[in-house]
Each structure stands twice: as C-alpha cells, then as structure tokens.
N, C-alpha and C positions, 0 to 999 in steps of 0.2 A: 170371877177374878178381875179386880181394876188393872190397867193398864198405868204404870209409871210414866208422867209426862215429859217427854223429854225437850232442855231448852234445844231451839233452834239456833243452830251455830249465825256466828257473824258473816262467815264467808259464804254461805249457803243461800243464794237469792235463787227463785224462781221465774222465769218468766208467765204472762198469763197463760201462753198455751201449753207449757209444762203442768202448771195447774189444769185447768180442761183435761190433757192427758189421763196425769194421772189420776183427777177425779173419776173419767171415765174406767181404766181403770180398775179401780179400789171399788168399781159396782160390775165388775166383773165381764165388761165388755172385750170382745174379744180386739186383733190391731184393725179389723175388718171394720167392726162396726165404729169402732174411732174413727177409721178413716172418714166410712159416711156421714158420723153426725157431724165431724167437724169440716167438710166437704174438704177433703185432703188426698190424698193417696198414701197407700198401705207404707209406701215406703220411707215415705215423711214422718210417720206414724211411728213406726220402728226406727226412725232417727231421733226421733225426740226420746223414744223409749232407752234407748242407745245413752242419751243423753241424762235422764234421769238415774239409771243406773251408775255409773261415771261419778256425777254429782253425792249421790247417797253411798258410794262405794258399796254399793248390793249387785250381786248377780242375779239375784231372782225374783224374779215380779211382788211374789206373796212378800218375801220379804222386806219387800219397796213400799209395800201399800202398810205394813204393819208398822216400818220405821217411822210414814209419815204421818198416820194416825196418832204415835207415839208424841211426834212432834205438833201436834193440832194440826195440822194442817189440813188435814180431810173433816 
C-alpha cells in the first residue's frame, strides 16, 4: 500500500535537532539512545519529543513518525 504525500503546512518549520530527533526516532531508537547519540540528556530528549508532538498535534510517537513520513520529511 502507497502512502498519500502530504503537503507540509506553511506554519510548520522544524528545527535541525527536531529533525535528528525525530529522524532517530522513526529508526526506532529508544529517548535513551537519543539522548546518547546526540550527546544530550534523556530529559532534553523528551523535551524536544514534547515538542514534536505539540507541533504535529499527535499524541503518540508511531503516529508522529507515520505523519511525517507522510509529509517527506523522513
């Protein structure tokens, strides 16, 4: 089954480490291993993740990583 592309809104900017984020992610890294590969702490990690969710109006991880596939962004 194709995925329908969705446009990316006007008011929807990311920053780069919201990308990194949630590139990591949409490959299924846990907030743990976020935090190490981007030398961060867990709780930054889950702030930014905080912040994705917010922006995408999604509660839930899978659904964040699937809306922004939708949108190319991954």
């Amino acid at each position: 089954m194709m995925m329908e592309k969705l446009e990316l809104p006007d008011n929807l900017t990311l920053t780069t480490r919201e990308r990194e984020v949630l590139e990591l992610l949409a490959k299924g890294e846990t907030t743990a291993s976020v935090a190490e590969a981007l030398h961060l702490s867990p709780e930054t990690i889950l702030w930014y993740r905080k912040r994705l969710h917010r922006k995408f109006e999604l509660s839930s991880t899978v659904a964040l990583v699937l809306k922004a596939a939708k949108m190319n962004l991954l």
